[in-house]
C-alpha positions in Angstrom: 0.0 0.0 0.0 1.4 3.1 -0.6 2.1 5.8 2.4 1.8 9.7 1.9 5.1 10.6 0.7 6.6 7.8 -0.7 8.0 7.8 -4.7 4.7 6.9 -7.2 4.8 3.4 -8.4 5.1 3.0 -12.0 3.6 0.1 -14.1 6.5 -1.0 -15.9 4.6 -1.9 -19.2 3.5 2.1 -18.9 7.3 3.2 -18.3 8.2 0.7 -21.4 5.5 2.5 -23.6 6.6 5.7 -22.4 10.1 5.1 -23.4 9.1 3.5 -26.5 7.0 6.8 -27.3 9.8 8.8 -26.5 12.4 7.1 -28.8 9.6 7.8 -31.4 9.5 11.2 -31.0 13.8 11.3 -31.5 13.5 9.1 -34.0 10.7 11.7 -35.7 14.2 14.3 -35.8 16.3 12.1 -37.6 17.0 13.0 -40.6 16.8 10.2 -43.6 14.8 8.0 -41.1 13.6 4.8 -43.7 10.1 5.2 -44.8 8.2 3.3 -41.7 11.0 3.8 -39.1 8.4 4.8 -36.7 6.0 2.4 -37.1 8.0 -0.3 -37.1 9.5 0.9 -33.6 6.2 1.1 -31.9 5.2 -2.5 -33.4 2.3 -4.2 -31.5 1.8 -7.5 -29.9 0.8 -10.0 -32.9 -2.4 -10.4 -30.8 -3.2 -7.0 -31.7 -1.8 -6.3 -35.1 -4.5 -5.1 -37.3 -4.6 -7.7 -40.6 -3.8 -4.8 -42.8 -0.7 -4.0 -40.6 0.4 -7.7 -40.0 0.3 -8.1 -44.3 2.7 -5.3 -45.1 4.9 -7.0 -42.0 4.7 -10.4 -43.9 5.1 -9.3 -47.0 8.5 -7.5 -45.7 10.0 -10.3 -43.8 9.1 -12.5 -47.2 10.9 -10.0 -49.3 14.0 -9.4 -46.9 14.6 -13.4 -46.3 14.1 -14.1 -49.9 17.2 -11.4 -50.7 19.1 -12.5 -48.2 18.7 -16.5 -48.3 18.8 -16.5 -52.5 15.6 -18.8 -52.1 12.1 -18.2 -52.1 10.7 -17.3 -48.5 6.9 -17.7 -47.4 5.9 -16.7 -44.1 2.6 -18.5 -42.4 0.4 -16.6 -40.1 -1.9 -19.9 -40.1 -4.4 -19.2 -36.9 -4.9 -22.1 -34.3 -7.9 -24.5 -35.7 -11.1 -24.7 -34.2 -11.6 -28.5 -32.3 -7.9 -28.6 -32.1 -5.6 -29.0 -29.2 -2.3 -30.4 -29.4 -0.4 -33.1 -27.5 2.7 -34.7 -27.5 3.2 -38.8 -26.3 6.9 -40.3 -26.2 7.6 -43.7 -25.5 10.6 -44.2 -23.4 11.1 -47.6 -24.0 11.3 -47.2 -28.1 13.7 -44.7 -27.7 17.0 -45.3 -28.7 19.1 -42.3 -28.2 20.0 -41.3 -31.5 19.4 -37.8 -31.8 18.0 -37.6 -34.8 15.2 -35.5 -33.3 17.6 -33.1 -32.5 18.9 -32.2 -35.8 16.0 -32.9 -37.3 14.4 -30.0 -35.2 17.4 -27.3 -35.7 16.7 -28.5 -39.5 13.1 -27.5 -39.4 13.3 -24.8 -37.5 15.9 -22.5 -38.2 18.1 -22.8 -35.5 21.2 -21.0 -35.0 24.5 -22.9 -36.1 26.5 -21.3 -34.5 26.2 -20.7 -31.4 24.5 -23.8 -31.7 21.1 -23.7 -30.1 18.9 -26.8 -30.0 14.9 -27.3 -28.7 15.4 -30.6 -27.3 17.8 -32.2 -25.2 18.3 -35.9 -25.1 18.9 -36.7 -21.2 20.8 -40.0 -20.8 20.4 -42.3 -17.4 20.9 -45.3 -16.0 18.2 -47.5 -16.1 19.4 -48.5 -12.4 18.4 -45.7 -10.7 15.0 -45.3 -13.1 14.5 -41.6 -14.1 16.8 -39.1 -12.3 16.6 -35.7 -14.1 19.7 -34.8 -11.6 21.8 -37.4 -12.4 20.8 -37.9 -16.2 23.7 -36.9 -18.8 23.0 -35.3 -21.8 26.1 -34.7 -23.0 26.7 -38.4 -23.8 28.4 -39.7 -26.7 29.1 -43.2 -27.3 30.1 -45.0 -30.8 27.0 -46.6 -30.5 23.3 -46.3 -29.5 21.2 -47.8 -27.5 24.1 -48.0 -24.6 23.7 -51.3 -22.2 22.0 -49.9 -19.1 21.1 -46.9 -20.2 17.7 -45.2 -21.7 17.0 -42.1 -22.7 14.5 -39.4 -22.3 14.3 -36.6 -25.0 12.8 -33.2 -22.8 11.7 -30.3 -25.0 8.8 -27.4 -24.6 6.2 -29.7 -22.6 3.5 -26.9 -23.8 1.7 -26.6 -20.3 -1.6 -26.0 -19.8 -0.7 -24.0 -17.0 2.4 -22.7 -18.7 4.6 -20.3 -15.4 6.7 -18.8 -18.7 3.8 -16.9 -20.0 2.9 -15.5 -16.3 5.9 -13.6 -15.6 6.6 -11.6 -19.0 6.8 -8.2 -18.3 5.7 -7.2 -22.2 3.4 -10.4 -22.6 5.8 -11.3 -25.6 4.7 -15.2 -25.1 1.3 -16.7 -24.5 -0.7 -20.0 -25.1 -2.7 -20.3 -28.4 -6.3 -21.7 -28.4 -4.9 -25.2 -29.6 -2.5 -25.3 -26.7 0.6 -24.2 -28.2 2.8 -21.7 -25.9 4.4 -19.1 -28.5 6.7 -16.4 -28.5 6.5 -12.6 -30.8 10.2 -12.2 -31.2 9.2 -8.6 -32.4 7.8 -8.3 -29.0 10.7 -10.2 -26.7 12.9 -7.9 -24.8 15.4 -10.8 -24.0 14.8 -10.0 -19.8 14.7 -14.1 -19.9 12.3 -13.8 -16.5 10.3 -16.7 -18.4 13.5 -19.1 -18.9 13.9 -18.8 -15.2 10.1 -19.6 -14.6 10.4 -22.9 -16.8 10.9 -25.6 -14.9 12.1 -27.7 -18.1 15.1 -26.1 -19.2 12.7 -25.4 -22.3 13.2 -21.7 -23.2 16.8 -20.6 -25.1 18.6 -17.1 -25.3 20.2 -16.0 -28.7 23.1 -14.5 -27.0 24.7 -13.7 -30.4 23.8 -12.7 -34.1 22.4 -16.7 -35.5 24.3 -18.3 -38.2 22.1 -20.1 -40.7 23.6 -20.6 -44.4 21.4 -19.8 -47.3 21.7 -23.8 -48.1 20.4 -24.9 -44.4 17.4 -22.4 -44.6 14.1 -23.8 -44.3 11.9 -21.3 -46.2 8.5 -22.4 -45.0 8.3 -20.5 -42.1 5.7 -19.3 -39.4 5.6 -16.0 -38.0 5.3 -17.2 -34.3 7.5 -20.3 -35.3 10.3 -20.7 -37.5 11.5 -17.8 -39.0 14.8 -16.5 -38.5 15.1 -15.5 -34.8 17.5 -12.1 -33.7 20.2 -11.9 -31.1 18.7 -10.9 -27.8 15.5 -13.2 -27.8 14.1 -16.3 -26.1 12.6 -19.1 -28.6 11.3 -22.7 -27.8 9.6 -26.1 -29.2 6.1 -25.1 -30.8 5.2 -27.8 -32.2 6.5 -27.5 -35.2 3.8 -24.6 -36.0 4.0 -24.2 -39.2 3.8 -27.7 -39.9 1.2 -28.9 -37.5 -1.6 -26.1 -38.4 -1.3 -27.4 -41.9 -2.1 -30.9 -40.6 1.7 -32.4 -40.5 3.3 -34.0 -38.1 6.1 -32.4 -36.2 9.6 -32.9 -38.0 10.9 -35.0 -35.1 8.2 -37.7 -35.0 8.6 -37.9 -39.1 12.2 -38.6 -38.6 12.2 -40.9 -35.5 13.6 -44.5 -36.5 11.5 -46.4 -33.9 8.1 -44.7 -33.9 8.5 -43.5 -30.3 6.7 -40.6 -30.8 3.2 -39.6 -31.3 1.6 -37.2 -31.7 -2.1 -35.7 -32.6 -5.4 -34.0 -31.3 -6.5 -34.2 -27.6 -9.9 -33.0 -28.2 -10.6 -36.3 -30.7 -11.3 -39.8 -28.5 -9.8 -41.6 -31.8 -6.6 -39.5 -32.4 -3.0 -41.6 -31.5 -2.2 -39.1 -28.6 -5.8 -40.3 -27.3 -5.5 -44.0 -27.8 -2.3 -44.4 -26.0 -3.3 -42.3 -23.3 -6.7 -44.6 -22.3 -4.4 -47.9 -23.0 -0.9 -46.8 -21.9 0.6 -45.9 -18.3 0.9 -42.1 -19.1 2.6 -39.8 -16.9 4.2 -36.0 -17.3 7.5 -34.4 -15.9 7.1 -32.5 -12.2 4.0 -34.0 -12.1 4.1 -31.9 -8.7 4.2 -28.2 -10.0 0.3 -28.7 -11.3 2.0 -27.3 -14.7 -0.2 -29.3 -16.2 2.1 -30.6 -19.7 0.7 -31.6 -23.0 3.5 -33.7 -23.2 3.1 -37.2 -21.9 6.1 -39.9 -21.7 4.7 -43.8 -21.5 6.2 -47.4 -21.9 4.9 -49.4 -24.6 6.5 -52.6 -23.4 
């Protein structure tokens, strides 16, 4: 409560809009300012970018990755579908360790090179002492995979229905979708990484320096909220494969698993995969505990 005499409290989203309104006004006295400096620099949440407004921005983006990738560039702003919510299932006794997932996702997605940053870490542990986040290893790297005594648990955005990320950004830069994907406007994202420290998965990355992606590696199908070229200073994560899923694909990582340890499909419909397995399987998610409440679910077929 505040007592007569002490400093006004200021909302920071109001101090960031202030300062934001004053860089416009500097920026008005620049001379040779490019033709939409301004309005670029007091760019709205996706939520509330006007379909006019979000065109021109998607048209741009097209335009400048086409130039500078030498390849033809289509950006997706593909809404969530009605009747739709996602989920995830992994079988931890299919899966053999090899990473393919990995690579398959940084393939996908357009993830930095170098520094390398990848969505989904494959945690290694000894099937001794059953599954042991602590003691688990996932910088493992044998000359051949499955290891004796070991199995391995892949770990990526679990897409919460109770997602702590999305409560604590200051800028509401990431949110959950209406088919239960949690997403993040990098125009938005002021890199203060409060929501990598909420996630209790380990699930949220930082760009710490300018991505290296060659014009060979790009994948030009991208999504606005998903796979398009991220900027230094921003946190990005698992979505599902966004751009792939809304346009009734599977992710890239359960296309290119070996042993068909993942599944994937619609929670909302009793006949989906996801569905099946979770009335006939032994289901259970990660920090079960925190009431998080993952989309994500990790079984044992056998």
């Amino acid at each position: 409560m505040k007592k007569n005499g002490d400093p006004p409290r200021i909302d920071r989203r109001v101090f960031m809009a202030g300062g934001t309104t004053a860089m416009a006004a500097i920026a008005a006295g620049i001379t040779g300012a490019p033709a939409g400096f301004i309005e670029n620099l007091l760019h709205k949440n996706f939520k509330e970018i006007s379909p006019e407004r979000l065109q021109r921005i998607v048209q741009e983006m097209e335009a400048d990755y086409t130039a500078k990738y030498g390849k033809t560039v289509t950006v997706s702003t593909t809404g969530a579908q009605p009747g739709v919510v996602f989920g995830y299932g992994l079988d931890l006794s299919r899966c053999v360790g090899c990473r393919r997932c990995v690579y398959a996702c940084v393939d996908e997605n357009n993830q930095s090179r170098d520094p390398q940053i990848h969505w989904i870490r494959v945690l290694k542990m000894d099937k001794s002492k059953g599954i042991h986040l602590e003691g688990s290893d996932p910088y493992y790297d044998p000359e051949e995979v499955p290891e004796e005594n070991a199995f391995y648990m892949p770990v990526a955005c679990q897409q919460c229905s109770n997602p702590p990320c999305t409560k604590v950004c200051p800028v509401e830069a990431t949110w959950q979708e209406p088919d239960g994907i949690v997403v993040v406007d990098y125009d938005q994202c002021i890199g203060c990484r409060c929501c990598m420290a909420a996630c209790p998965y380990g699930a949220r990355h930082f760009n710490w320096a300018e991505p290296e992606i060659a014009a060979d590696e790009v994948n030009p199908d991208m999504h606005y909220l998903g796979n398009r070229p991220r900027p230094k200073g921003v946190v990005e994560k698992c979505t599902f494969c966004i751009q792939r899923v809304r346009k009734g694909r599977y992710p890239a990582c359960v296309e290119i698993c070996p042993v068909g340890a993942r599944k994937f499909g619609n929670l909302l419909d009793e006949e989906s995969e996801i569905r099946v397995l979770m009335r006939e399987k032994r289901v259970f998610v990660l920090k079960e505990d925190l009431n998080t409440q993952p989309k994500f679910y990790y079984f044992y077929a056998t």
